[in-house]
Structure formats: structure tokens, C-alpha cells
DRENROLUM-641096 format. One record per atom (N, C-alpha, C): x, y, z. Coordinates in steps of 0.02 Angstrom, whole numbers, plus 50000, padded with zeros to 5 digits. Layout:
# DRENROLUM-641096
XYZ/...
# end
This chain:
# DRENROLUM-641096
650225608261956/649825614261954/649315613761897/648695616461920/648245616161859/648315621461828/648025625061761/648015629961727/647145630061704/647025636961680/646655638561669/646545645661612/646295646661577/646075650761531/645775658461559/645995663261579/645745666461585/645225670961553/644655671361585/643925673761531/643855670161447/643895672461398/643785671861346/644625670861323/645085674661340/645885673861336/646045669061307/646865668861300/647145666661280/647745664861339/647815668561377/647935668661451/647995661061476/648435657061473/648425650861516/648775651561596/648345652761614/648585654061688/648555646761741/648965648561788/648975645561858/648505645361881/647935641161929/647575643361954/647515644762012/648155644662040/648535649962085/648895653262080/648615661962088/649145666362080/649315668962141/649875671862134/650465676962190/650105684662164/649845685562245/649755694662229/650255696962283/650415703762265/651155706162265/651085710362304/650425713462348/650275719162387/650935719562433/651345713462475/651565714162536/652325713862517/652425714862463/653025714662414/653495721762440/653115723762477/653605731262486/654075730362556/653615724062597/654125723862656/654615718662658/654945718762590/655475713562592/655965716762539/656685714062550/657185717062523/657115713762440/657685716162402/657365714062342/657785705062316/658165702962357/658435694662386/657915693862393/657525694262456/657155689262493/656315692162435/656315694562393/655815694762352/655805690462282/656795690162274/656785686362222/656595678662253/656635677062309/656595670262332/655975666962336/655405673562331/654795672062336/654665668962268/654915673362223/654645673962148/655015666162120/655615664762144/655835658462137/655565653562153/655285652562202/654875647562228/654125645362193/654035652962191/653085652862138/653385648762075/653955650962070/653905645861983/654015640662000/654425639362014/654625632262060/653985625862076/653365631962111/652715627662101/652355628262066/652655630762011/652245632361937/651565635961939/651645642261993/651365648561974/651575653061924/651345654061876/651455657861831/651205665361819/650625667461875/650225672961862/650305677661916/650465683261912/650705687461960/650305695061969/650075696162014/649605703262033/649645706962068/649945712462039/649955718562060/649485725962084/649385730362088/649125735962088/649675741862096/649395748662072/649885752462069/649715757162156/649355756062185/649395757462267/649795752062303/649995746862301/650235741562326/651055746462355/651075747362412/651515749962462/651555755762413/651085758162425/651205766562388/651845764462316/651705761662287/652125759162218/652755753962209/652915755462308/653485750562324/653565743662276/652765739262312/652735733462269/653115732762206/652785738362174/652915739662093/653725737362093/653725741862133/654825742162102/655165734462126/655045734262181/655375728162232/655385719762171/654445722062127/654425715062103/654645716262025/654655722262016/655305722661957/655945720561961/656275723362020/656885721562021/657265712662030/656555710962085/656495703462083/656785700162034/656035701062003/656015697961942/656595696461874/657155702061887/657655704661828/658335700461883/658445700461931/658885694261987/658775688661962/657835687561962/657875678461964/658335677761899/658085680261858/658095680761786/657485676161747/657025676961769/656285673861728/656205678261663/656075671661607/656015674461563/655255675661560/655115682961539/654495687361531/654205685561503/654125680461442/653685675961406/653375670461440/653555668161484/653305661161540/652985663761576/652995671061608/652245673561653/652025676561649/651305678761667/650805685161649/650735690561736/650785694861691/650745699761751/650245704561753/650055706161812/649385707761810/649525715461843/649235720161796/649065726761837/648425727361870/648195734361908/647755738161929/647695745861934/647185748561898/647115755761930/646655758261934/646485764161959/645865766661966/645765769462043/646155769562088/646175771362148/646665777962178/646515782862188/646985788562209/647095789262272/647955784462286/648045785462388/647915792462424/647645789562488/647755795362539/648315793862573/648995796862582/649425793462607/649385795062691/648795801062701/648635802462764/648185797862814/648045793862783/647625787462802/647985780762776/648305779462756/648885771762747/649485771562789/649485765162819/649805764062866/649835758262897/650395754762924/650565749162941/650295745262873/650825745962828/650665742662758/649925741462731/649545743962770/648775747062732/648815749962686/648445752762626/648545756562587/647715757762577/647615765162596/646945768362598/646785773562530/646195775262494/645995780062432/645875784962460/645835789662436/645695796962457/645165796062403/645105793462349/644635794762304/644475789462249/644125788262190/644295782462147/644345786462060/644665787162038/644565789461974/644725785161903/644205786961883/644205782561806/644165787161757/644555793761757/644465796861698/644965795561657/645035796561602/645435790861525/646215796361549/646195799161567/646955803361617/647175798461662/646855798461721/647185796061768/647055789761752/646955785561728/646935777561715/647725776361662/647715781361624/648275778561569/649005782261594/648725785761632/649405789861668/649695784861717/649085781661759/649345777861826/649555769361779/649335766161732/649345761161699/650465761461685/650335768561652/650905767561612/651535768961659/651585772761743/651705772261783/651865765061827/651335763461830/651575756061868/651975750461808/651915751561745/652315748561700/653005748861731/653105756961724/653835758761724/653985756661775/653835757761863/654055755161899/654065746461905/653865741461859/653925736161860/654655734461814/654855741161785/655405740561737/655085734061672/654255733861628/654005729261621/653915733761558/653775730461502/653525732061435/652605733161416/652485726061464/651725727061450/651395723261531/650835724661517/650625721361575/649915715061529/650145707961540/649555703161510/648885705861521/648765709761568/648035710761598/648185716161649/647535720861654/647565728561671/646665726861699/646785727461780/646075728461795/645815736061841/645325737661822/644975745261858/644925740761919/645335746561977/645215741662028/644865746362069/644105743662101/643525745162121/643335750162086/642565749562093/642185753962053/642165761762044/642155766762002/642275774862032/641455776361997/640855777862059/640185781562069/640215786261993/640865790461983/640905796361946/641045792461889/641065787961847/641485784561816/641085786661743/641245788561680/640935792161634/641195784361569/640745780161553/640865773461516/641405776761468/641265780561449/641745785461348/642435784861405/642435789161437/643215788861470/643575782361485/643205778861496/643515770661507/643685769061445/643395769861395/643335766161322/643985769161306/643975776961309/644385780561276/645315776461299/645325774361369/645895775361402/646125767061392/645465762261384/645735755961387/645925755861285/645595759661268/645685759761170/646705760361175/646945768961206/647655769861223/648105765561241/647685761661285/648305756461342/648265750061293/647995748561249/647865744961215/648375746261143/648245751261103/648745751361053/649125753361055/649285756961133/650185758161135/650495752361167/650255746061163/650515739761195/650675741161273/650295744761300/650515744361381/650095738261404/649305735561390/649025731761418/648675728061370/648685720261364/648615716761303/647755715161345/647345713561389/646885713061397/646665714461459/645795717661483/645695722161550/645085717161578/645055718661621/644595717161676/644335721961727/644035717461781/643755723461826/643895722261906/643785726061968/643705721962027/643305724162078/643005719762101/642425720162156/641715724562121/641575723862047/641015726862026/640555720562020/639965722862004/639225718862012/639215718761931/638625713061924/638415710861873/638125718361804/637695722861842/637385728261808/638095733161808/638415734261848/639305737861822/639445736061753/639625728861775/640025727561718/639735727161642/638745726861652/638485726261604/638685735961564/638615738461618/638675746861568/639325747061547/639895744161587/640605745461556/640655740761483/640475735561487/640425731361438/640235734561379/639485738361385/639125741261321/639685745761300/640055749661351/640375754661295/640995753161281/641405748861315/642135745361280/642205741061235/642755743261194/642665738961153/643045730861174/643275730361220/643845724461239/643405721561269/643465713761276/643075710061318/643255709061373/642785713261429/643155710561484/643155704361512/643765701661549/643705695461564/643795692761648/644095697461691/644265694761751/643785698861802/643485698761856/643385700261894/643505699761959/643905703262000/644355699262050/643855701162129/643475696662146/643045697962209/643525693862262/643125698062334/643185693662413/643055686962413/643085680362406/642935674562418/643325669962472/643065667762523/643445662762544/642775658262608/643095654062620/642605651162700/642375656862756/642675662162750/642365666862788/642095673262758/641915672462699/641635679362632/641395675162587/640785671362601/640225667862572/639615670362546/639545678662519/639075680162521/638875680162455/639205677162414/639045676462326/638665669562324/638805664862380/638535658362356/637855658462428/638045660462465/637295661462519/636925663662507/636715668062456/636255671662429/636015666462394/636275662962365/636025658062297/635605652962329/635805648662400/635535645662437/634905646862478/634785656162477/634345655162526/633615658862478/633685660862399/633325661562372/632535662062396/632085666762399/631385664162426/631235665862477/631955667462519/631685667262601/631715675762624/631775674662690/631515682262710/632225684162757/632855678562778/633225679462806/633705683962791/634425684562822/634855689562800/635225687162738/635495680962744/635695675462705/635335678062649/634775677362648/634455678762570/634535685062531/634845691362569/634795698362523/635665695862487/635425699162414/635875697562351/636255704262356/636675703862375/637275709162371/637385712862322/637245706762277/637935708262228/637565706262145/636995706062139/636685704862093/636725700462046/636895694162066/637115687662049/637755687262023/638095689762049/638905689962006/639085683962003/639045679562034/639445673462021/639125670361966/638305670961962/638125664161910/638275669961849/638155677961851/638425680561792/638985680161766/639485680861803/640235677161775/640285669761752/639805664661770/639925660361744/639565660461678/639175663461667/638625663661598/638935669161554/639545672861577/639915676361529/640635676161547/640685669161539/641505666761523/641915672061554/641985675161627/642295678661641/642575675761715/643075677161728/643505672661766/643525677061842/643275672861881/643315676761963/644165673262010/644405677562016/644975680362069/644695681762138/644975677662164/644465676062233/645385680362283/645075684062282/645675688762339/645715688562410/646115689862458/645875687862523/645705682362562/645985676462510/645725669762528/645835665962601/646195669062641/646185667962716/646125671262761/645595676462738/645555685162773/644765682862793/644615685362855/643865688862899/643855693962893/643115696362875/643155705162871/643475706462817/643545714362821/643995717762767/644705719362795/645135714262807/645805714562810/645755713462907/645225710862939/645175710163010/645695706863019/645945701662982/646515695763008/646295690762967/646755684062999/646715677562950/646295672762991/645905670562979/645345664563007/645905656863015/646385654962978/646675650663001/647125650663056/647005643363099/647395644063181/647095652063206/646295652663207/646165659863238/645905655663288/645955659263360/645365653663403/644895658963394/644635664063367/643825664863350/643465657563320/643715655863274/643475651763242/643865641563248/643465641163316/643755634563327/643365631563302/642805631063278/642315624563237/642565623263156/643015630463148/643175631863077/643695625963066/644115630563131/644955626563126/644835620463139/644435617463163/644465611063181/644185605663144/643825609063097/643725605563027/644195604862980/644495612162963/645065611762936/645625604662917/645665607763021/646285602063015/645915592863023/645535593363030/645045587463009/645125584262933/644905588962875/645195586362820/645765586762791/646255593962835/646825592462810/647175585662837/646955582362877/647245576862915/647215570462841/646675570962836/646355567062780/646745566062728/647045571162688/647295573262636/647835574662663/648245575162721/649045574562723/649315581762704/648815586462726/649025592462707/649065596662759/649095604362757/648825608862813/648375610362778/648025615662834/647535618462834/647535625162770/648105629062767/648055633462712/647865627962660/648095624162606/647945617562603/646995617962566/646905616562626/646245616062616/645695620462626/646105626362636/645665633662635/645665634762556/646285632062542/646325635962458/645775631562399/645795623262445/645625617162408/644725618562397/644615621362458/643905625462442/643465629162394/644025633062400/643995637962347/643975634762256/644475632062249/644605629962218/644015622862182/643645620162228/643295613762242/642685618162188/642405624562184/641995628162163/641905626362089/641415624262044/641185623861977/641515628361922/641615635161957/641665641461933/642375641961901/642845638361912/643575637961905/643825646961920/643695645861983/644065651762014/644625653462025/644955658562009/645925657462031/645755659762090/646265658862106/646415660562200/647145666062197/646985669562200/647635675462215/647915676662288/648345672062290/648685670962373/649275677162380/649335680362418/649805686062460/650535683662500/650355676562504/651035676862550/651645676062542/652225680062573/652795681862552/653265676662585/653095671062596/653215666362632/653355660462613/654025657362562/654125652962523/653665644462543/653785644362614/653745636862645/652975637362640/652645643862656/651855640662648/651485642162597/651825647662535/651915645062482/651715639362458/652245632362493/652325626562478/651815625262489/651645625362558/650805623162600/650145624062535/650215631062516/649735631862496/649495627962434/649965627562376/650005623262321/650065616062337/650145615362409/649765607562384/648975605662408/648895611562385/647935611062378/647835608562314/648155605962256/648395604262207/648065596662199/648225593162251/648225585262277/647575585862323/647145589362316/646495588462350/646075590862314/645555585062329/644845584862274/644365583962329/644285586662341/643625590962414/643025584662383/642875582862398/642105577762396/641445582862421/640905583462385/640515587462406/640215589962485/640305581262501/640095582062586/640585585462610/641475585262584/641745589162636/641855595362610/641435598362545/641455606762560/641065608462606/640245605362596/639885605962642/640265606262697/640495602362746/640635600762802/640955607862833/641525608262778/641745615362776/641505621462804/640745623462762/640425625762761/640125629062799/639945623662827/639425622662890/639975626362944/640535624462956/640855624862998/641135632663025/641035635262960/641465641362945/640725647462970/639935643262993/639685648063015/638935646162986/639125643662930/638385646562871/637725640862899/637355641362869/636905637462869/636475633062793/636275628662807/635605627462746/635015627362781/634655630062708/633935631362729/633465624862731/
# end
């Protein structure tokens, strides 16, 4: 397993982490088995949110965690808040907002909440998860200053915000933020297609996102590429999809190459990126788990990200 530094940190992370969203539909055995295995492939970094099965997550990967018996010094655990469920809209392990709030209340209320249900002391890292329109900078300052010297959260980040976000949150906190956890994968290319089609008049060319990627790289801040085998916003998984047979069939083209599967080399993609991106994988699934970490043993050659690339839809100009 490689490691990596998160943002400016001190943080030596995995650069594959376990996110814990689907943590609620498993007993708390077959959760410790997951968590056994991540160390096992020397994942060390673990991500949470405090909506994750309406808090379920929370508890299930507390209790886990206190079974395996991992000692709490060997991994970093990652919070989120900033999102208020509608539980009238979540469903079939979806979990939908009724609203987003960042006032220095509900951030240190929901922070110190998902602590407790992790049965956890601190959390390594605490990210605002998606942006709140209403969001008043002093109230952030005020709530990340709290979570900070009452030792609930040793360092914060952000997720799915743009370059000019993070520039106003930045001016008024005092903590450096360091993680930003965006959509990335072979089928959510729109951070690096923009960059490619510069100049032109196509769709490819409108900037989403206001250069977030080359801004994270020009301020040492570390992208969490979420969703890494997801189409759409939670449409399904692009691997073995027959929507995408030019995809899969590249796939398993270089996973053939490299003696791997295809998760494999969805992750190896990702990963293949300049940016030293973590990859925050979801699955509760020890054996592909396995699959996935041995993206580990693959060093993508430029022609075959390209190839990738190409395959998964995109174009060059």
C-alpha cells in the first residue's frame, strides 16, 4: 500500500480509503470483518459522515472497530457534517437533506454527536460536507475554533466545494484546510475535460468547477475522489455495466495485462493521476476489497490512461 500526506498534515494516510456510508446494512461481525481485512491491506483511513444510514454507520463502525480490537493510534478517521436529513425522502439506504446548515450550532452539535456514536475520542479530520448557500464564514470559524480545542477534531476540510468556496472559507478560518473530497472516476471526468478542451466552444470546455483540480494542486490540498465506480449521482456502477461495453472492454483489456480485475484498474486510474488523489472506496465486501487494492501493482503507462479514457466516452480535441 502506498501512503500519502494528507494536504499540508501530518496525516500519513492510505491512499486508499474505506468510506463507511453502507456500514449500516451489515451486522456488527460481518462489519468487523470488513474493518479486518482493510488493515490487513493496509488501509488505514476510514470515512464517515454523520447522515451515513441516518447515524447507523456511525454506531455499527464503532462497535466494529472495539471487536477487531484496532488500536486507535494506527488509523485516522474521518468525519462529516453540515447536512440536515429528510428522513421523508431517504430510502433504500439513500440518505437525502432536507437542508444544509453551517451554523457554528449545528456543526459542533452534529460533529460531537457522530463522535459519540463512533464511541471515538476524536475524529483525525472533520469535513463540511457540501456546501450551505446560507453559510455565514464567522460561524464556520467560530465552530471549527470549538471542535478544535475541545479535541473533538484535530484537522478540517471540505466536500464538493469550488476553488472561490474554499477561497472565502479559507480567508476566515483559522485552520488550514486540507482535504477536499470531489466525484472522480472514468465516468465523472469533468475536472480534467475542462482542462483539455480550454479555448473551445464545446460542452467539454464549460469549467464547472473553477479549476479545482489545478487549485488543489497549487494549494497542497488533497482530493478524495468518492464514487469511484459510480455513473451519475448514485445511477449505478459502470463496471460489468453493459451500458458501457467499450468501457468494460478496455477495462478488462488492461486488467488482463496486469493480472488483475477490472475494479483493479478503475481504481489504478484514478490513482495513475499527478494529483496523488486518495480514492475512498465503499465496499463492504472483503474479497473485492482484495480486488481493489491490488491496483497497488499497477502503473497505468500514459497510453493506457488515455486508452481508458477514450473508452469511457471522452474525447481529445
Amino acid at each position: 500500500m502506498d501512503y500519502i500526506n494528507l494536504g499540508r498534515s501530518d496525516l500519513h494516510a492510505s491512499n486508499i480509503g474505506l468510506g463507511i456510508m453502507r456500514m449500516n446494512q451489515l451486522s456488527v461481525s460481518q462489519a468487523a470483518k470488513v474493518l479486518s481485512t482493510a488493515i490487513e491491506l493496509g488501509i488505514n483511513f476510514f470515512d464517515g459522515a454523520d447522515i451515513y444510514g441516518e447515524g447507523k454507520s456511525d454506531t455499527i463502525f464503532g462497535q466494529a472497530l472495539k471487536e477487531v480490537g484496532i488500536n486507535r493510534a494506527d488509523i485516522y478517521v474521518q468525519g462529516k457534517v453540515g447536512i440536515v436529513v429528510d428522513p421523508q425522502r431517504s430510502h433504500d439506504g439513500l440518505v437525502f437533506g432536507a437542508r444544509y446548515d453551517f451554523s457554528r450550532d449545528h456543526l459542533v452539535d452534529a460533529a460531537h454527536q457522530e463522535l459519540n456514536r463512533m464511541g471515538l475520542d476524536y475524529f483525525d479530520s472533520l469535513l463540511l460536507h457540501r456546501p450551505d448557500p446560507l453559510m455565514e464564514p464567522d460561524q464556520v470559524a467560530s465552530a471549527l475554533d470549538t471542535l478544535q480545542t475541545d479535541g473533538t477534531a484535530r484537522h478540517f476540510g471540505v466536500s464538493n466545494e469550488n476553488s472561490a468556496q474554499i477561497e472565502l472559507l479559507q480567508h476566515t478560518v483559522h485552520q488550514r484546510l486540507l482535504v477536499n473530497q470531489l466525484q472522480f472516476s472514468l465516468m465523472h471526468t469533468g475536472m480534467i475535460d475542462a482542462g483539455m478542451h480550454v479555448n473551445m466552444a464545446d460542452d467539454r470546455s464549460i469549467n464547472h468547477d473553477n479549476g479545482i483540480l489545478e487549485y488543489t494542486r497549487l494549494h497542497n490540498i488533497t482530493i478524495q475522489a468518492w464514487s469511484p465506480y459510480q455513473y451519475g449521482m448514485f445511477a449505478g456502477v459502470f463496471i460489468d455495466n453493459p451500458k458501457f461495453p467499450e468501457l468494460n472492454a478496455m477495462m478488462q483489456k488492461v486488467a488482463d495485462r496486469y493480472q488483475v480485475t477490472k475494479n483493479a484498474i478503475a481504481t489504478a486510474w484514478i490513482l495513475r493521476h499527478p494529483a496523488n488523489i486518495q480514492v475512498i472506496v465503499g465496499s463492504m465486501n472483503p474479497d473485492r476489497l482484495k480486488e481493489i487494492v491490488a491496483a497497488e501493482q499497477v502503473k497505468l503507462t500514459a497510453q493506457e490512461w488515455y486508452d481508458l479514457y477514450l473508452a469511457a466516452g471522452n474525447d481529445l480535441p
